[in-house]
C-alpha positions in Angstrom: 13.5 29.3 -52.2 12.1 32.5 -53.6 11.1 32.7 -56.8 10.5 28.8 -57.1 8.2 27.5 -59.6 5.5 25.4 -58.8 2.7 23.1 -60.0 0.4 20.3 -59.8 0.8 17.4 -62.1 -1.1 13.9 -62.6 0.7 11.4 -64.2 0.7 7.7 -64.1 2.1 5.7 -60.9 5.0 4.3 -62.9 7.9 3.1 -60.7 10.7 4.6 -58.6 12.9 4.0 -61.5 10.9 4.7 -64.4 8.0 7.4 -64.2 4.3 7.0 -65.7 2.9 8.6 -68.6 2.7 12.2 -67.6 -1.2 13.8 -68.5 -1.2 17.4 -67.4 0.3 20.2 -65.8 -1.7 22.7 -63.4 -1.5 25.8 -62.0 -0.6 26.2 -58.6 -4.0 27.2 -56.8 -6.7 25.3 -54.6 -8.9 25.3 -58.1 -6.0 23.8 -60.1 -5.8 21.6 -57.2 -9.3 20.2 -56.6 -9.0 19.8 -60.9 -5.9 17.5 -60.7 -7.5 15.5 -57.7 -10.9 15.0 -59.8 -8.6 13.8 -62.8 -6.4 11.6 -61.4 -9.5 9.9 -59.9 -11.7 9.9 -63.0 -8.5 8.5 -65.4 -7.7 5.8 -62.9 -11.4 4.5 -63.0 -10.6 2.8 -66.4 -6.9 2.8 -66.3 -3.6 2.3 -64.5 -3.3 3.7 -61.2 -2.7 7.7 -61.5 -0.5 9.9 -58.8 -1.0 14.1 -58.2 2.3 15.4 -57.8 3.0 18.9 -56.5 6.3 19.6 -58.6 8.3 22.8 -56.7 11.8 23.3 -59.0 13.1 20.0 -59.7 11.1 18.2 -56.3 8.6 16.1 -56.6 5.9 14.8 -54.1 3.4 12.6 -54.9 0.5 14.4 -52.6 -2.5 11.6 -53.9 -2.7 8.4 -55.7 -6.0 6.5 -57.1 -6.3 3.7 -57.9 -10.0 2.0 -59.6 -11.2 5.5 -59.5 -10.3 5.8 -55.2 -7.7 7.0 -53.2 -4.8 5.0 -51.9 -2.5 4.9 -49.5 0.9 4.2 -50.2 3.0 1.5 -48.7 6.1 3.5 -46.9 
């Protein structure tokens, strides 16, 4: 869709029904990228489990999750 906004976000996991505590909002670039990766990782070393969303309009999809500061895969 032209014109569409989008953005990187990290966020905690949360549930289906009821979404995490939302941290930041990035840019959408390959540095803003590799920054959101990097900070989901380092605030899920000593905290809940984090996800990296790439937000386009009102879609989101959760591109990474960490969990004890590594990356998860998960459970489809």
């Amino acid at each position: 869709m032209p014109g569409e906004r989008r953005a990187y976000v990290v966020r905690e996991a949360g549930t289906p029904s009821r979404l995490g505590k939302l941290y930041k909002i990035y840019p959408y670039t390959l540095s803003s990228l590799l920054e959101a990766l990097e900070d989901a990782r380092f605030r899920s070393h000593t905290g809940p489990p984090q996800v990296v969303l790439l937000m386009a309009g009102r879609q989101r999809t959760v591109i990474r999750r960490f969990e004890h500061g590594r990356q998860v895969t998960e459970a489809r």
